[in-house]
C-alpha positions in Angstrom: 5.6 -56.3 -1.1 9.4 -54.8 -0.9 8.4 -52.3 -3.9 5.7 -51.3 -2.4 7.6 -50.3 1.0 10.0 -48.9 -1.5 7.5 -46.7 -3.2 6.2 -45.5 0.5 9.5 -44.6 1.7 10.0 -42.9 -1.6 7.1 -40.5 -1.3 7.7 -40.1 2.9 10.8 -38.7 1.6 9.0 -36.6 -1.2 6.9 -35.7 1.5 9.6 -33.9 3.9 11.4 -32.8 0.8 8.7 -30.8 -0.5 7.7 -29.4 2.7 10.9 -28.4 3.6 11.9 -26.5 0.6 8.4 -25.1 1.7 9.2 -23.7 4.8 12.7 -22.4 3.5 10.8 -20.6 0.9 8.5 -18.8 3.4 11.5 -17.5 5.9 13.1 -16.0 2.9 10.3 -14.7 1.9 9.4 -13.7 5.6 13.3 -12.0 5.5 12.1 -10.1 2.5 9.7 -8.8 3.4 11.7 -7.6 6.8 14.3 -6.2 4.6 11.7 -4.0 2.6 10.4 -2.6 5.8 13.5 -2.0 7.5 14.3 0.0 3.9 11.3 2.0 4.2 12.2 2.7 7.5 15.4 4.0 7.4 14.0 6.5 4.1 11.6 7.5 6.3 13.9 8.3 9.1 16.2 9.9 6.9 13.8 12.5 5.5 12.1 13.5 8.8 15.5 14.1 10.8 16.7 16.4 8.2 14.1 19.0 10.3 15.9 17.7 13.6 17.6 21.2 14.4 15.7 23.5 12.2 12.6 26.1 12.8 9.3 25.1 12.9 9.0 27.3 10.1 11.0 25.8 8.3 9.0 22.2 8.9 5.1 24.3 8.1 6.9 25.3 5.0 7.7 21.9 3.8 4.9 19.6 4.9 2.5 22.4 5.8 0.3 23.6 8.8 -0.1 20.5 10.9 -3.4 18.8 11.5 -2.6 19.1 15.8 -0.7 21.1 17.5 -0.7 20.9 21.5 2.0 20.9 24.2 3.3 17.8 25.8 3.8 17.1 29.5 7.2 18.0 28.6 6.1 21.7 28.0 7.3 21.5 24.6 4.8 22.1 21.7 3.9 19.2 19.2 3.1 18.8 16.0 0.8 16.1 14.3 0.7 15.7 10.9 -1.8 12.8 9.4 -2.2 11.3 6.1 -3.7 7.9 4.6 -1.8 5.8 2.0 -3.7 2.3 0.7 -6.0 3.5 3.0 -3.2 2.5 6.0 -3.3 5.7 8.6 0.1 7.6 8.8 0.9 10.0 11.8 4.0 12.3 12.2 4.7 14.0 15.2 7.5 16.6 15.6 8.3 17.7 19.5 9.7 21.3 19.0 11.0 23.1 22.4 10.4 26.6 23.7 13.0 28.2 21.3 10.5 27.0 18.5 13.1 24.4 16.8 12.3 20.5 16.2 14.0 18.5 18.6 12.5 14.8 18.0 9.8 13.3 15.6 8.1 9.8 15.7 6.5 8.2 12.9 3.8 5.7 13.0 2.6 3.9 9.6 4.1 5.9 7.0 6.2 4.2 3.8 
C-alpha cells in the first residue's frame, strides 16, 4: 500500500509539473505575440508620421487618391485610405487642416 501512495503522489506532482510548465509556456508565448504587435505598431506609426507636417500632395503622391475624403466636425478635411491584407480590413485616416497639410493620422488594422 505505501508504494502505491508513493506512485500517486508521484504523478499528482507530475501532474502540477506539467501543467505549470504549460501555463508558463502560454504567457510567453502570449508576450510574444504582444511584442510582435507592439513591433508592427511602432513601423506602422513610424511610416505614417513621416506625412505629419507635409502637403496633402505630397501624401496623394505616395499612397495615392484616397478612397474618402470628407471634412470632420473639426472643419478640417480627411482622408481615408482602405486596403485588405489576409483578408483583415485596414483603414488610414489623415486629418489635414485648412492650410491643406496633414496634421494627425489614425490607423486601424494595418501590419
Amino acid at each position: 500500500m505505501p508504494q502505491l501512495c508513493f506512485k500517486f503522489i508521484s504523478m499528482q506532482k507530475l501532474k502540477v509539473i506539467f501543467i505549470s510548465f504549460l501555463v508558463v509556456a502560454i504567457l510567453m508565448g502570449c508576450q510574444s505575440v504582444q511584442d510582435k504587435t507592439n513591433a508592427i505598431v511602432k513601423k506602422e506609426n513610424e511610416k505614417l508620421s513621416k506625412f505629419i507636417g507635409k502637403s496633402y500632395n505630397e501624401l496623394e503622391i505616395e499612397l495615392g487618391k484616397p478612397d474618402e475624403d470628407f471634412k470632420n466636425s473639426r472643419g478640417n478635411l480627411e482622408f481615408v485610405y482602405n486596403s485588405k491584407k489576409y483578408l483583415i480590413p485596414c483603414e488610414r485616416r489623415f486629418e489635414i487642416n485648412s492650410d491643406k497639410i496633414v496634421i494627425g493620422f489614425v490607423s486601424n488594422g494595418c501590419f
